[in-house]
C-alpha positions in Angstrom: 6.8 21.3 -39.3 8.6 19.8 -35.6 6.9 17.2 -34.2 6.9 17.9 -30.0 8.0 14.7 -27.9 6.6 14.2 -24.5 8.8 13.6 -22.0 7.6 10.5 -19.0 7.4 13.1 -16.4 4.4 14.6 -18.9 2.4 12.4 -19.5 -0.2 11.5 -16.6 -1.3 8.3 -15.7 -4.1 7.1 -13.8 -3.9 7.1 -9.6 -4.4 4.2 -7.4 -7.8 3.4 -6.1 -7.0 2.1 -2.9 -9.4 -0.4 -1.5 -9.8 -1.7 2.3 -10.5 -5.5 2.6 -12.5 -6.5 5.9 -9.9 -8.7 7.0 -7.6 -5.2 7.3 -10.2 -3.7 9.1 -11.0 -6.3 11.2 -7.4 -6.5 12.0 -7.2 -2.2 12.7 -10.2 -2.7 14.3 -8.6 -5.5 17.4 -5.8 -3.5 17.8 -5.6 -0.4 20.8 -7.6 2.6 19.7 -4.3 4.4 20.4 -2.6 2.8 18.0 -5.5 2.6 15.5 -5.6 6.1 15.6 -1.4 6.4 15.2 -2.3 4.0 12.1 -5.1 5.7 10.3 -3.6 9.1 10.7 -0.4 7.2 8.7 -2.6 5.5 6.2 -4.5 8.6 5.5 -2.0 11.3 5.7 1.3 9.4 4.1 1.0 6.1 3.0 -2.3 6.3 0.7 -1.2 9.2 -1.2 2.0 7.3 -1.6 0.2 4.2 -2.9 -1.7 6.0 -5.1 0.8 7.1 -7.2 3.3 4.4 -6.8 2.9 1.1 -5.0 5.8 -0.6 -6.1 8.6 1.6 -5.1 9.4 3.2 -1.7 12.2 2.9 1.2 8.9 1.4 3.4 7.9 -0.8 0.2 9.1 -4.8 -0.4 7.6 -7.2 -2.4 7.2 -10.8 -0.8 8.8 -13.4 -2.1 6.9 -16.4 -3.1 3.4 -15.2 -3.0 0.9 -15.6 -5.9 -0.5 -13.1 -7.0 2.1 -10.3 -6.3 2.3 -9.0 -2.3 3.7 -6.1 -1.2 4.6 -4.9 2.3 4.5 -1.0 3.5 6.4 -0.6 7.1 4.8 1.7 9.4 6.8 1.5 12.5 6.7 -1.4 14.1 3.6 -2.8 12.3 3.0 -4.4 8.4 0.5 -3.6 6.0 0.1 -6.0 3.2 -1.0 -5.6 0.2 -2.1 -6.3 -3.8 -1.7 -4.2 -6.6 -3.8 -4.6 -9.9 -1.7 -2.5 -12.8 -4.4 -3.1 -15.3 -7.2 -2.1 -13.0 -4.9 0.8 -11.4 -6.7 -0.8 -7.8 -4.6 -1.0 -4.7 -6.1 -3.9 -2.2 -5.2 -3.5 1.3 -4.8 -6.9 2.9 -4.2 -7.0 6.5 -2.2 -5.2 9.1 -0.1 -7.1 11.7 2.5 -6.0 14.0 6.2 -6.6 12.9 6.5 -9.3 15.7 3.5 -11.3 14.5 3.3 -10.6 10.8 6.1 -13.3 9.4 5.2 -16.1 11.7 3.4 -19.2 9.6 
């Protein structure tokens, strides 16, 4: 009798829930409704399906250094999402957005 091995690619794991924090949508919220809109079409379209499946890896993705618990960044243009990811929970917490310019400044 063979015993069948899965392969990684096989076996399925859970998705991402991705939840909004009111400080990100206060922040989408101040910024021009043209650029909302650019954003949430981004989010929506690209970025969530991407964080869904894999929040940790991307060419838009870093992890910050020197943050507790672990943040992330996803670049979208010229503006910053932040974010935390819960592995155990499979939950991805959007943060804030910020434009590039503002978003490192202490």
């Amino acid at each position: 009798m063979g015993y069948r091995t899965q392969n990684l690619s096989e076996v399925s794991l859970p998705d991402f829930k991705i939840f909004e924090t009111k400080e990100f949508l206060k922040q989408l919220g101040k910024l021009p409704l043209n650029e909302s809109a650019f954003l949430r079409n981004k989010l929506n379209g690209y970025i969530y399906p991407h964080l869904r499946i894999e929040p940790f890896y991307g060419k838009n993705i870093k992890k910050l250094r020197g943050y507790s618990p672990d943040t992330w960044r996803y670049r979208i243009g010229s503006f910053r999402v932040f974010y935390i990811a819960d592995r155990k929970e499979h939950i991805v917490f959007i943060l804030t957005i910020d434009a590039r310019r503002n978003a490192y400044k202490k």
